[in-house]
mmCIF file as Biopython writes it, N, C-alpha, C and O atoms, coordinates in Angstrom:
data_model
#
loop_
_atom_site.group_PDB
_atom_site.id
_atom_site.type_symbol
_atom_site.label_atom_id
_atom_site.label_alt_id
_atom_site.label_comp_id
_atom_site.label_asym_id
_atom_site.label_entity_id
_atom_site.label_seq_id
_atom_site.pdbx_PDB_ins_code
_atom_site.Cartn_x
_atom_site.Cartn_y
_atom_site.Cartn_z
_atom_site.occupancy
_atom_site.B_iso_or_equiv
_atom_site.auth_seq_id
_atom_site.auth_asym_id
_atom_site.pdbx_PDB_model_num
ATOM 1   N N  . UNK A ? 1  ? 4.684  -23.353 27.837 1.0 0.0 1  A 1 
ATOM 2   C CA . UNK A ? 1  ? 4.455  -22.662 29.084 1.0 0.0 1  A 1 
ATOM 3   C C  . UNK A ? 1  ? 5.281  -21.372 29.101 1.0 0.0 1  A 1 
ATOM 4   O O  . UNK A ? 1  ? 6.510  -21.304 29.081 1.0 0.0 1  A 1 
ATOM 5   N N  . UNK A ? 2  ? 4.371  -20.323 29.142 1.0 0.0 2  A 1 
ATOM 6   C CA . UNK A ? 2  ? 5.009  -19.431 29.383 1.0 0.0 2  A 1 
ATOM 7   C C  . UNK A ? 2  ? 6.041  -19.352 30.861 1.0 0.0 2  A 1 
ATOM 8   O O  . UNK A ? 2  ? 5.806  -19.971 31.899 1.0 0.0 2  A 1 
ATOM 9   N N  . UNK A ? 3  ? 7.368  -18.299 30.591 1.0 0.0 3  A 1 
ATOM 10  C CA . UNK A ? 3  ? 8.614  -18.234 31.805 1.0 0.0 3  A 1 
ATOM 11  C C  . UNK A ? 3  ? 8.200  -17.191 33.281 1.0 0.0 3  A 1 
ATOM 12  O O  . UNK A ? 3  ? 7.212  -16.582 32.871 1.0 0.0 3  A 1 
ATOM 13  N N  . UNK A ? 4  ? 8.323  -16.960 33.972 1.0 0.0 4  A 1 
ATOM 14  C CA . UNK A ? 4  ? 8.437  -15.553 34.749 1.0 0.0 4  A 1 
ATOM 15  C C  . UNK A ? 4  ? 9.435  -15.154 34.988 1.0 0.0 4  A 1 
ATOM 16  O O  . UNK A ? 4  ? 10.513 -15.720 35.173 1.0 0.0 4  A 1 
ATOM 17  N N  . UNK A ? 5  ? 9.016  -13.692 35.008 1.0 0.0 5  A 1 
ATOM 18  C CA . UNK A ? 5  ? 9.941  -12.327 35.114 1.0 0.0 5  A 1 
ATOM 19  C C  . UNK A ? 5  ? 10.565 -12.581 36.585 1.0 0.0 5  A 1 
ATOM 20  O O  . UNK A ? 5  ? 9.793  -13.062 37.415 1.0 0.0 5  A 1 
ATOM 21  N N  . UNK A ? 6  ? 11.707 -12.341 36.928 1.0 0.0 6  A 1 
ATOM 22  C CA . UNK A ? 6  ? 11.960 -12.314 38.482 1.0 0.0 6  A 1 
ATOM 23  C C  . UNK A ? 6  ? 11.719 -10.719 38.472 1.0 0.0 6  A 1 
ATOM 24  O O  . UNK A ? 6  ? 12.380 -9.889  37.848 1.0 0.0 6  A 1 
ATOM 25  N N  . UNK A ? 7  ? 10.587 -10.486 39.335 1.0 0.0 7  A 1 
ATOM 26  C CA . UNK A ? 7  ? 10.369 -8.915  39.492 1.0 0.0 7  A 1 
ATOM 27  C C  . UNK A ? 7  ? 11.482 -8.249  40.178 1.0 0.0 7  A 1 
ATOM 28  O O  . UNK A ? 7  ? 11.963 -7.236  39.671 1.0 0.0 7  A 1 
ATOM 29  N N  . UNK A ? 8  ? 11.915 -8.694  41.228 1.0 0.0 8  A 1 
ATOM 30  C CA . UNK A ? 8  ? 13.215 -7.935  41.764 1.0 0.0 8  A 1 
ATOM 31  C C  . UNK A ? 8  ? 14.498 -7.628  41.357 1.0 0.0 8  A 1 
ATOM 32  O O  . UNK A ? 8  ? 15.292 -6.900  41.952 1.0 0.0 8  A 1 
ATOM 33  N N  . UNK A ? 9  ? 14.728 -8.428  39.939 1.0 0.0 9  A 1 
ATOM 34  C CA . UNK A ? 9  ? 15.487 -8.133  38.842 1.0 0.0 9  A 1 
ATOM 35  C C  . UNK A ? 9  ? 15.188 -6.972  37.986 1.0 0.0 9  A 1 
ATOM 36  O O  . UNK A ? 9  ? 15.942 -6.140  37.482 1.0 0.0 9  A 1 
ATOM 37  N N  . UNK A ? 10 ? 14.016 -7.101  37.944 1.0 0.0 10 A 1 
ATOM 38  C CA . UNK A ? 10 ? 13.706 -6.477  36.441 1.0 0.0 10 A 1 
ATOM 39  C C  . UNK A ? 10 ? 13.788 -5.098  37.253 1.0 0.0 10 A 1 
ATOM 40  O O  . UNK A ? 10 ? 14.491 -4.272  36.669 1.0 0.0 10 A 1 
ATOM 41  N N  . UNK A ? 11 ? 13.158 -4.591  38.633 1.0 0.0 11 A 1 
ATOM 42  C CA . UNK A ? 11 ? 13.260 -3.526  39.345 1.0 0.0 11 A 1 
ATOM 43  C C  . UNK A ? 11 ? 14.725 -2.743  39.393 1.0 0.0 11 A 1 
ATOM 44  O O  . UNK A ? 11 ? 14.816 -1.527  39.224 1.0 0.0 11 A 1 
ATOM 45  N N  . UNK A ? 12 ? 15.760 -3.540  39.626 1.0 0.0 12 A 1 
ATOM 46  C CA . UNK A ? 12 ? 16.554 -3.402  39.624 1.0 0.0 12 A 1 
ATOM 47  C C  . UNK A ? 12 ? 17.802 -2.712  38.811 1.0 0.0 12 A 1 
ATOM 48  O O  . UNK A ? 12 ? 18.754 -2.065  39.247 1.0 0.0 12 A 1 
ATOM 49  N N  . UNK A ? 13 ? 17.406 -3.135  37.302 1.0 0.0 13 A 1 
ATOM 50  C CA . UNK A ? 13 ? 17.913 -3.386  36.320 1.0 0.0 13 A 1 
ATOM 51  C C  . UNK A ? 13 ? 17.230 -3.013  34.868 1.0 0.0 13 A 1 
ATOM 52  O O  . UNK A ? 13 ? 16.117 -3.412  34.526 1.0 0.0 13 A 1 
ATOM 53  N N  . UNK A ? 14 ? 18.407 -1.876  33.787 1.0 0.0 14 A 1 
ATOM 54  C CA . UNK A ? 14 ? 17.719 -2.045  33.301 1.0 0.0 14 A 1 
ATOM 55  C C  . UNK A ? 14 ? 18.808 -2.510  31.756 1.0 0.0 14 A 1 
ATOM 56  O O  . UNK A ? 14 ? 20.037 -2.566  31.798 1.0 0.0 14 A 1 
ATOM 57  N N  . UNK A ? 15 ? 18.184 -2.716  30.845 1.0 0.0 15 A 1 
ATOM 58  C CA . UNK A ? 15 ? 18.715 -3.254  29.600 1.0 0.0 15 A 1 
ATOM 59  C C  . UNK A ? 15 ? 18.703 -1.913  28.687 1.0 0.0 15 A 1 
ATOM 60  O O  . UNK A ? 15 ? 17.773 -1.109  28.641 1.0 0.0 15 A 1 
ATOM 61  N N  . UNK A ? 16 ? 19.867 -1.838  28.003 1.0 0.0 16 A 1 
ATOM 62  C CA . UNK A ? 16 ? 20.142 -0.796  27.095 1.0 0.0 16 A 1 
ATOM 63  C C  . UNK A ? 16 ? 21.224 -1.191  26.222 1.0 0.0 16 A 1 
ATOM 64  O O  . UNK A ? 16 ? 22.352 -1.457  26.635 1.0 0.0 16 A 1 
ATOM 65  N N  . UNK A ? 17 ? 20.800 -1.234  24.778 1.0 0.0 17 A 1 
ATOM 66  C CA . UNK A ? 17 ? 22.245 -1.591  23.639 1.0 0.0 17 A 1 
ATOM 67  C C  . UNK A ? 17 ? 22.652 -3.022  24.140 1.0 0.0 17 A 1 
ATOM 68  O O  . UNK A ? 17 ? 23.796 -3.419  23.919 1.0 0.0 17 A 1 
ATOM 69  N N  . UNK A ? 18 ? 21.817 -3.749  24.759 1.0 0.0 18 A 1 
ATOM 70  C CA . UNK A ? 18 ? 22.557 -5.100  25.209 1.0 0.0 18 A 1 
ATOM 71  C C  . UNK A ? 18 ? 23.507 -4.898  26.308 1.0 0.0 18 A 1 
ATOM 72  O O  . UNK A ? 18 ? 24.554 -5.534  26.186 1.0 0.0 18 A 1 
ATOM 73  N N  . UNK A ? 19 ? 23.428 -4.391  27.028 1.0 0.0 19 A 1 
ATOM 74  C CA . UNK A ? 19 ? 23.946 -4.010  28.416 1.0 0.0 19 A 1 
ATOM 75  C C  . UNK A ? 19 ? 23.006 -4.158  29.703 1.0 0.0 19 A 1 
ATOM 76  O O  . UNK A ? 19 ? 21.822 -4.420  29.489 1.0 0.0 19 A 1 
ATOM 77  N N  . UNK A ? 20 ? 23.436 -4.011  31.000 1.0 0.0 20 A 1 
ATOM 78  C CA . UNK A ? 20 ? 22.468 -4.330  31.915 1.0 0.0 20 A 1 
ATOM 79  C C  . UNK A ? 20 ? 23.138 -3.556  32.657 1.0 0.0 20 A 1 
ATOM 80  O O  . UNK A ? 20 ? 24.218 -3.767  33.210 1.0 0.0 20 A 1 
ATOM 81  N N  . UNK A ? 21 ? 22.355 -2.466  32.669 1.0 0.0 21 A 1 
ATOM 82  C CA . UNK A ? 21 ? 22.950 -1.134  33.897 1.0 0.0 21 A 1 
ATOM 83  C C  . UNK A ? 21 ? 21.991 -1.537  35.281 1.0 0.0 21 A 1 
ATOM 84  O O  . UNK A ? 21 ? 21.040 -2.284  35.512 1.0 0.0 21 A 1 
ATOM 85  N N  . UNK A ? 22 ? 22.831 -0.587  36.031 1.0 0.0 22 A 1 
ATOM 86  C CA . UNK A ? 22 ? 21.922 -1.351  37.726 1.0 0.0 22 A 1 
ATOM 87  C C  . UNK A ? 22 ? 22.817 0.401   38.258 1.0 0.0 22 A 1 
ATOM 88  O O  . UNK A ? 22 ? 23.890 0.886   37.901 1.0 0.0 22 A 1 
ATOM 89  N N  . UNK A ? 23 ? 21.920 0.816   39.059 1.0 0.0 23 A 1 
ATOM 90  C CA . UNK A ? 23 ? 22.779 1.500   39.980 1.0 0.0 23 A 1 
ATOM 91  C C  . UNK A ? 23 ? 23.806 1.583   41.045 1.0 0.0 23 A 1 
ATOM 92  O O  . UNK A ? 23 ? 24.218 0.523   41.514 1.0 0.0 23 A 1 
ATOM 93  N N  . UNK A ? 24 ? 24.385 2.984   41.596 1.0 0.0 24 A 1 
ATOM 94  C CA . UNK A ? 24 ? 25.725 2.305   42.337 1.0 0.0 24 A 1 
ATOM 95  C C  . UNK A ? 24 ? 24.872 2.882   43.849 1.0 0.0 24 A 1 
ATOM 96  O O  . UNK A ? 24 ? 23.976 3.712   44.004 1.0 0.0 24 A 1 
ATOM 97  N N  . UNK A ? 25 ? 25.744 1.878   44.955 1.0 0.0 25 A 1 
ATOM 98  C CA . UNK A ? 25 ? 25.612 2.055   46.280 1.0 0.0 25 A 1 
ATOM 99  C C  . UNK A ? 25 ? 25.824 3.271   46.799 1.0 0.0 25 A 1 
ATOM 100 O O  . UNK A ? 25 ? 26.448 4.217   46.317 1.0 0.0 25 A 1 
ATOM 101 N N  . UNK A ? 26 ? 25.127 3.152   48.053 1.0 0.0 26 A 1 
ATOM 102 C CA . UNK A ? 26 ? 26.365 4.795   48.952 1.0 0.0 26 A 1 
ATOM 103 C C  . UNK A ? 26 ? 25.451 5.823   48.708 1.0 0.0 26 A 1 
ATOM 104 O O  . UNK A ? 26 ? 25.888 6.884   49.154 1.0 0.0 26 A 1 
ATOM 105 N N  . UNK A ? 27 ? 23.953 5.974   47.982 1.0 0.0 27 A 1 
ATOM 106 C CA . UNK A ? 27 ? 23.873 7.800   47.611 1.0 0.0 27 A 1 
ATOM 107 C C  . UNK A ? 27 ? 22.333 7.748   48.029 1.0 0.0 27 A 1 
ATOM 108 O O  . UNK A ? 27 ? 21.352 8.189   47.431 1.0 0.0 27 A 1 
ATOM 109 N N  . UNK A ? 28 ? 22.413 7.187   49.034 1.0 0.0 28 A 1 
ATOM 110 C CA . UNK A ? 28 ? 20.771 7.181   50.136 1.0 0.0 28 A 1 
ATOM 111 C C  . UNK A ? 28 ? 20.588 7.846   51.146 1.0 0.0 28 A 1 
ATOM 112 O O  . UNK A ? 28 ? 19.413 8.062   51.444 1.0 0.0 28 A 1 
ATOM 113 N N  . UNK A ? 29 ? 21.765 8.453   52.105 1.0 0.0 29 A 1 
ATOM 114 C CA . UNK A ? 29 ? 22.252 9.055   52.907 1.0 0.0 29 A 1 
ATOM 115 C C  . UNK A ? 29 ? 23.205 9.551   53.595 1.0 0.0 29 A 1 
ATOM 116 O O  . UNK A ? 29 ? 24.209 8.837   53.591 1.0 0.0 29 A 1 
ATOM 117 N N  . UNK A ? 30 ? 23.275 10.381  54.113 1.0 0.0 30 A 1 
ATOM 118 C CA . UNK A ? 30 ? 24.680 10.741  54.821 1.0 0.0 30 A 1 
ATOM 119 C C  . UNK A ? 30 ? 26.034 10.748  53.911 1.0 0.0 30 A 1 
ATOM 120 O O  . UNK A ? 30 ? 27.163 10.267  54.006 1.0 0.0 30 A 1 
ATOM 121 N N  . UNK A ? 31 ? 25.254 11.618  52.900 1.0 0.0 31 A 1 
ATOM 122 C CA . UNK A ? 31 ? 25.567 12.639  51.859 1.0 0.0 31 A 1 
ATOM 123 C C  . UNK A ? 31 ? 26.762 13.724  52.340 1.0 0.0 31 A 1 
ATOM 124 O O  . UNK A ? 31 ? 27.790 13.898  51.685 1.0 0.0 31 A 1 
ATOM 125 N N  . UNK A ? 32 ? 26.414 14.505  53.745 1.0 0.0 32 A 1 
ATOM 126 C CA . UNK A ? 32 ? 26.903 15.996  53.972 1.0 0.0 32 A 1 
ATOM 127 C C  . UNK A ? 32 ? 28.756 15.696  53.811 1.0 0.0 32 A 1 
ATOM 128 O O  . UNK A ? 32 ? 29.488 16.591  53.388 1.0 0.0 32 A 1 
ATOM 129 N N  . UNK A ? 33 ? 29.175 14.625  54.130 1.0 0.0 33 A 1 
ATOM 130 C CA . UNK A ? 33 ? 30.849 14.572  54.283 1.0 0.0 33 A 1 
ATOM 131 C C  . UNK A ? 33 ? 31.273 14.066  52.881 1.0 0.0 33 A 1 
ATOM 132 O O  . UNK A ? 33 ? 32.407 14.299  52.463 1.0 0.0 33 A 1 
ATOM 133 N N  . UNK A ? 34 ? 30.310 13.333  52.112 1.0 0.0 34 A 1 
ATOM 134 C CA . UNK A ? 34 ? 30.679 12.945  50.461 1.0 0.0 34 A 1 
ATOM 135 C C  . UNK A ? 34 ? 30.885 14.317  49.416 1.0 0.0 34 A 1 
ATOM 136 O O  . UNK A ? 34 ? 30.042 15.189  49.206 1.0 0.0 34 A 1 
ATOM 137 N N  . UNK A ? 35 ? 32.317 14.219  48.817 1.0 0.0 35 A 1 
ATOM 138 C CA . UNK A ? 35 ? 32.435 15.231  47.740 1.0 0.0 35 A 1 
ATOM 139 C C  . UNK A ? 35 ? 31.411 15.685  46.792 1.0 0.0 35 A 1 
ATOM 140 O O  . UNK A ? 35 ? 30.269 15.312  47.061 1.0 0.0 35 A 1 
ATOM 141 N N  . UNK A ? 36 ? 31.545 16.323  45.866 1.0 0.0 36 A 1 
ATOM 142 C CA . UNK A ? 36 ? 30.340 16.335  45.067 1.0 0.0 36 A 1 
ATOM 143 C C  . UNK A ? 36 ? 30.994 15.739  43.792 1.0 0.0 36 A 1 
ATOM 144 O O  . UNK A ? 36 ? 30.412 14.999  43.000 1.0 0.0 36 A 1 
ATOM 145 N N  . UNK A ? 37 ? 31.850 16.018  43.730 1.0 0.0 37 A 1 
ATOM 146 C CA . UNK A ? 37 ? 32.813 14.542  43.079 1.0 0.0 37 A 1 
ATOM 147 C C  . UNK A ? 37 ? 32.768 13.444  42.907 1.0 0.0 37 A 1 
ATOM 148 O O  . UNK A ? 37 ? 32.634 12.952  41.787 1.0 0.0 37 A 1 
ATOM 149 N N  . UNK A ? 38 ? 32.882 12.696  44.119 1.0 0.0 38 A 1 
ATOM 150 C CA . UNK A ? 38 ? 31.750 11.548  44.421 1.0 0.0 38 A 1 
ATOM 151 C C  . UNK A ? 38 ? 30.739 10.967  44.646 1.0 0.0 38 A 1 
ATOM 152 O O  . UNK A ? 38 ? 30.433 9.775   44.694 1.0 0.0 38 A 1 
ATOM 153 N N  . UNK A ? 39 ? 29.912 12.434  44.866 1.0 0.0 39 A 1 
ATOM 154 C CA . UNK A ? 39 ? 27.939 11.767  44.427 1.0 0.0 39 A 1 
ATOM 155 C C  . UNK A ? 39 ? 28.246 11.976  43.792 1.0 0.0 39 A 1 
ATOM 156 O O  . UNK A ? 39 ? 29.244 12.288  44.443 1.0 0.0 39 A 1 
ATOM 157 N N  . UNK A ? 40 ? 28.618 12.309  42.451 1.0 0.0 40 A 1 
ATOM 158 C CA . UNK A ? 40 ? 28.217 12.887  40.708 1.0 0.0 40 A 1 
ATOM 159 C C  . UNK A ? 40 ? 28.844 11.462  39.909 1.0 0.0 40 A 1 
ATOM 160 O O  . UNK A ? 40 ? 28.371 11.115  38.827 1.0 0.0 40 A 1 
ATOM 161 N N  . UNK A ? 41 ? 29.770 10.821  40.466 1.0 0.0 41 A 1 
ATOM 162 C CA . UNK A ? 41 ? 30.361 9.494   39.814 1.0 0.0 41 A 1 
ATOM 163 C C  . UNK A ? 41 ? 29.373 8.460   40.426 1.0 0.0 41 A 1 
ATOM 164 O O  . UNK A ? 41 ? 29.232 7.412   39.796 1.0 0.0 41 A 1 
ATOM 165 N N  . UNK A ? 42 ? 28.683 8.626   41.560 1.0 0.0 42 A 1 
ATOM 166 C CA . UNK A ? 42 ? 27.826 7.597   42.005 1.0 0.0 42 A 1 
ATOM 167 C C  . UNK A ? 42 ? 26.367 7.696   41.756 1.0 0.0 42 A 1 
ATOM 168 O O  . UNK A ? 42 ? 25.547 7.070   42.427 1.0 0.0 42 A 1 
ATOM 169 N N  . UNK A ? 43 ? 26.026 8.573   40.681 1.0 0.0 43 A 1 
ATOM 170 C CA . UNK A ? 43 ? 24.573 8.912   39.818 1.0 0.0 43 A 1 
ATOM 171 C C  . UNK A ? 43 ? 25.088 8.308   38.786 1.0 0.0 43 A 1 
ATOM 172 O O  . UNK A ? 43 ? 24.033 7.707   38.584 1.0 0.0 43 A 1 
ATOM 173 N N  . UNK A ? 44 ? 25.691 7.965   38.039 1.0 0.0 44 A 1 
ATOM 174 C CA . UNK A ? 44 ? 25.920 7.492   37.076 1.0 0.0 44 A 1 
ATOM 175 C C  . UNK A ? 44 ? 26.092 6.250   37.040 1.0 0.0 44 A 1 
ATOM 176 O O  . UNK A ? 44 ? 27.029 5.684   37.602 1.0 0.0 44 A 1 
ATOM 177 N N  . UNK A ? 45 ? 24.790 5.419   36.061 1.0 0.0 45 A 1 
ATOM 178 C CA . UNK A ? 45 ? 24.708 4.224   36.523 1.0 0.0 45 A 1 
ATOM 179 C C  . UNK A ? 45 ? 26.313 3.345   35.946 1.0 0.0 45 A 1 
ATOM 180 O O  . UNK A ? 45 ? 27.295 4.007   35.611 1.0 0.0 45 A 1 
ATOM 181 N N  . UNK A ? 46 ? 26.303 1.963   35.929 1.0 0.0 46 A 1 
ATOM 182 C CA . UNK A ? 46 ? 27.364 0.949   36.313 1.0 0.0 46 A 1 
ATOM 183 C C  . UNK A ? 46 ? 26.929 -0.113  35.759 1.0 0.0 46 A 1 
ATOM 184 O O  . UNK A ? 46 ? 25.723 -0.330  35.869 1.0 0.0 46 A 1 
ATOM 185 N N  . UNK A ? 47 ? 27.759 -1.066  35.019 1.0 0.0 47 A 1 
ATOM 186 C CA . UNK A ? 47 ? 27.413 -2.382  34.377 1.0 0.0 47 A 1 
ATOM 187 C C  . UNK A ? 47 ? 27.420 -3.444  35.323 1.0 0.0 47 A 1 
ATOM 188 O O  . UNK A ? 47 ? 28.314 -3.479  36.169 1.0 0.0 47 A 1 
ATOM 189 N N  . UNK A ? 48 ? 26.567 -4.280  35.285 1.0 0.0 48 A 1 
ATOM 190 C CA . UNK A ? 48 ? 26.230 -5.542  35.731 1.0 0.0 48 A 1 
ATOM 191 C C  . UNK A ? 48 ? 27.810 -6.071  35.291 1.0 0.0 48 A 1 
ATOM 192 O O  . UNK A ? 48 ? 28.345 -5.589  34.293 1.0 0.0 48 A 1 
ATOM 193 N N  . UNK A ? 49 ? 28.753 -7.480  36.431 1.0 0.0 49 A 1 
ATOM 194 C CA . UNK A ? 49 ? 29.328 -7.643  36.330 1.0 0.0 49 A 1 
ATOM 195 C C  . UNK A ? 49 ? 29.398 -8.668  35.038 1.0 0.0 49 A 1 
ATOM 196 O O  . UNK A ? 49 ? 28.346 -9.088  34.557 1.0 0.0 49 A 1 
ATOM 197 N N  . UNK A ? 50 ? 30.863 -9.109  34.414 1.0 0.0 50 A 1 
ATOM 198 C CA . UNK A ? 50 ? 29.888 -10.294 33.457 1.0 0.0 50 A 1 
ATOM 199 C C  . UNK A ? 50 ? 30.165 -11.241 33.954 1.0 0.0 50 A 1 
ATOM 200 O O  . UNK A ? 50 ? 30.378 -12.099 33.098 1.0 0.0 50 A 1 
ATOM 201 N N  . UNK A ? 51 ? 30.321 -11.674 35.139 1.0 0.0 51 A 1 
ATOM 202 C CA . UNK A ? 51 ? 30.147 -12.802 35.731 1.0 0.0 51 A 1 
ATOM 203 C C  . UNK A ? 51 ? 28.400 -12.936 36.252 1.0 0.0 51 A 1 
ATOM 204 O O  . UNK A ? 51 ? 27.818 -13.986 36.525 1.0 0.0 51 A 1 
ATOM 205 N N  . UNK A ? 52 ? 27.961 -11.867 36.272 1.0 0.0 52 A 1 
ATOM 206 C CA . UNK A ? 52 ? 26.551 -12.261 36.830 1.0 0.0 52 A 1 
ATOM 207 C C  . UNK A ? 52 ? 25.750 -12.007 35.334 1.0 0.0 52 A 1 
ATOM 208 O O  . UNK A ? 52 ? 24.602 -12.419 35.165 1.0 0.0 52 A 1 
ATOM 209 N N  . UNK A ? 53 ? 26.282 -11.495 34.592 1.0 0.0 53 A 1 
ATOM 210 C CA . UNK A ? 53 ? 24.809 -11.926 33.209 1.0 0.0 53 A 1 
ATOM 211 C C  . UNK A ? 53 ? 24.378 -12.916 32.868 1.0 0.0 53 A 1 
ATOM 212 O O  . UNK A ? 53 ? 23.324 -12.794 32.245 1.0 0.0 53 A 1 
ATOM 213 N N  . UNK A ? 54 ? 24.870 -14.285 33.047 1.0 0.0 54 A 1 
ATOM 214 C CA . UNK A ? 54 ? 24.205 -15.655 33.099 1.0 0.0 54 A 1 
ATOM 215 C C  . UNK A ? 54 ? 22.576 -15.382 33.970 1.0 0.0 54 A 1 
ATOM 216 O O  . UNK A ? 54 ? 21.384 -15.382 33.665 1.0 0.0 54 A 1 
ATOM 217 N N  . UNK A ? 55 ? 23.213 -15.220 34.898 1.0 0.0 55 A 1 
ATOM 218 C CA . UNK A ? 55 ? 22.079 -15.411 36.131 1.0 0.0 55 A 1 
ATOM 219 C C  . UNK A ? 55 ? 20.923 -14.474 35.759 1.0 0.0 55 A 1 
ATOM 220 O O  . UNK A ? 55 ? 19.753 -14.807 35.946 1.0 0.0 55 A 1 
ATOM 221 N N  . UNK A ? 56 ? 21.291 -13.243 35.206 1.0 0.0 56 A 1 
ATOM 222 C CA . UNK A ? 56 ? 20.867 -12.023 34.819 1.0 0.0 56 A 1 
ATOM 223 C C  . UNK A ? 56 ? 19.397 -12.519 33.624 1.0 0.0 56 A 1 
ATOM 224 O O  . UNK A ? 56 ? 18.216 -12.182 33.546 1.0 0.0 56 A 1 
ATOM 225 N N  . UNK A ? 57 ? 20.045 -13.200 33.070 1.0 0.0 57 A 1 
ATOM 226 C CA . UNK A ? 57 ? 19.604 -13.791 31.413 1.0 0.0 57 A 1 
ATOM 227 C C  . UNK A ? 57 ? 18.723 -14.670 31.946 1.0 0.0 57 A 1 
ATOM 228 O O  . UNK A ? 57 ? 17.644 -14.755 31.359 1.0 0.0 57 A 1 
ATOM 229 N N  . UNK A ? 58 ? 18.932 -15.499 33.115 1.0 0.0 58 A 1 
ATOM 230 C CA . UNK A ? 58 ? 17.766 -16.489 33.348 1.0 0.0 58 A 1 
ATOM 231 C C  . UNK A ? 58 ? 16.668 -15.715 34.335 1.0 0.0 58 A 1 
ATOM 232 O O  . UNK A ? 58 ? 15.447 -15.873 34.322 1.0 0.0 58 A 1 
ATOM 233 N N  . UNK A ? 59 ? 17.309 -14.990 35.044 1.0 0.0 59 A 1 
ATOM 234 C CA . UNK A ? 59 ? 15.755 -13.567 35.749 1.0 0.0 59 A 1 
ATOM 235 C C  . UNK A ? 59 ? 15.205 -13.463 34.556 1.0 0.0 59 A 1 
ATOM 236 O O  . UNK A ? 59 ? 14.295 -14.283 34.435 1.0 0.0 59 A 1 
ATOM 237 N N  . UNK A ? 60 ? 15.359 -12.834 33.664 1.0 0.0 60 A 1 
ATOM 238 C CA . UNK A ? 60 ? 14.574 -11.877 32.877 1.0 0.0 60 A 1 
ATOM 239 C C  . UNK A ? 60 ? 14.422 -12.299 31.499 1.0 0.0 60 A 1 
ATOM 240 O O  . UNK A ? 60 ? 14.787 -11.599 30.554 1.0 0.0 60 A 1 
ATOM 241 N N  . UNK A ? 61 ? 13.779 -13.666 31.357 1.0 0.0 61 A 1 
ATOM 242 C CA . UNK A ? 61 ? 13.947 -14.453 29.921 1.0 0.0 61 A 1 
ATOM 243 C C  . UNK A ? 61 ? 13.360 -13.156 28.651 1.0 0.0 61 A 1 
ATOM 244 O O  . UNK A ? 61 ? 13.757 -13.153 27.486 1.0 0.0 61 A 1 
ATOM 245 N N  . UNK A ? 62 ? 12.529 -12.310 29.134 1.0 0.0 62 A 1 
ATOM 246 C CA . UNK A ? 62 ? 11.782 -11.336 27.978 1.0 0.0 62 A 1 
ATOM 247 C C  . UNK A ? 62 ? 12.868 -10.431 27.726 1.0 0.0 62 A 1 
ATOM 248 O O  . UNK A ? 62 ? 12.804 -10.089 26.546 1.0 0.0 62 A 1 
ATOM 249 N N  . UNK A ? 63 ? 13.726 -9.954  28.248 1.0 0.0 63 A 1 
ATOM 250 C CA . UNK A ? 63 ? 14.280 -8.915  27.867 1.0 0.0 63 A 1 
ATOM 251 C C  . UNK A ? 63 ? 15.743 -9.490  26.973 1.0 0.0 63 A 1 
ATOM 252 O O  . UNK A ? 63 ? 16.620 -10.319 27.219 1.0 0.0 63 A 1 
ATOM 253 N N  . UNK A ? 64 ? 15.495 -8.711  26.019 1.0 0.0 64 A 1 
ATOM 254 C CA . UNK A ? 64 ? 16.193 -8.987  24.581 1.0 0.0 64 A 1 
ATOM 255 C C  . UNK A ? 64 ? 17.670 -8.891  24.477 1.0 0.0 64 A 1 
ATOM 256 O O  . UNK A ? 64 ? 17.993 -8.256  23.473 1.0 0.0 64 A 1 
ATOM 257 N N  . UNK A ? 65 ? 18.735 -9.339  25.227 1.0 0.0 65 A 1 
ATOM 258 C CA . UNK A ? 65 ? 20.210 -8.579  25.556 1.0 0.0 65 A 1 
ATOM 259 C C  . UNK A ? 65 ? 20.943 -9.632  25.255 1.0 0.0 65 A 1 
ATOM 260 O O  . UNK A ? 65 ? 22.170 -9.576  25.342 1.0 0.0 65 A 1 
#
């Protein structure tokens, strides 16, 4: 039997070099008082913790990490 994808994972998240980048919070709005310092560190995505790649690994049985 084939597994399923948890789609709201896979949206989320993506896999690179065996890593699981996800983006960071905070850069949806109400921008005008944030440095540009700090949007420019908060475009840059962020590793999945490794306490959550277990959970990570059972969302997304296809992806190879």
């Amino acid at each position: 039997m084939k597994l399923k994808t948890r789609k709201s994972a896979a949206k989320r998240v993506k896999v690179k070099k065996r890593i699981l980048l996800r983006k960071k919070a905070y850069k949806s709005h109400l921008l005008g008082h944030k440095s540009s310092k700090r949007l420019r560190s908060l475009s840059s995505p962020s590793q999945i913790h490794q306490a959550d790649v277990a959970s990570f690994h059972k969302m997304l049985p296809y992806s190879h990490f």
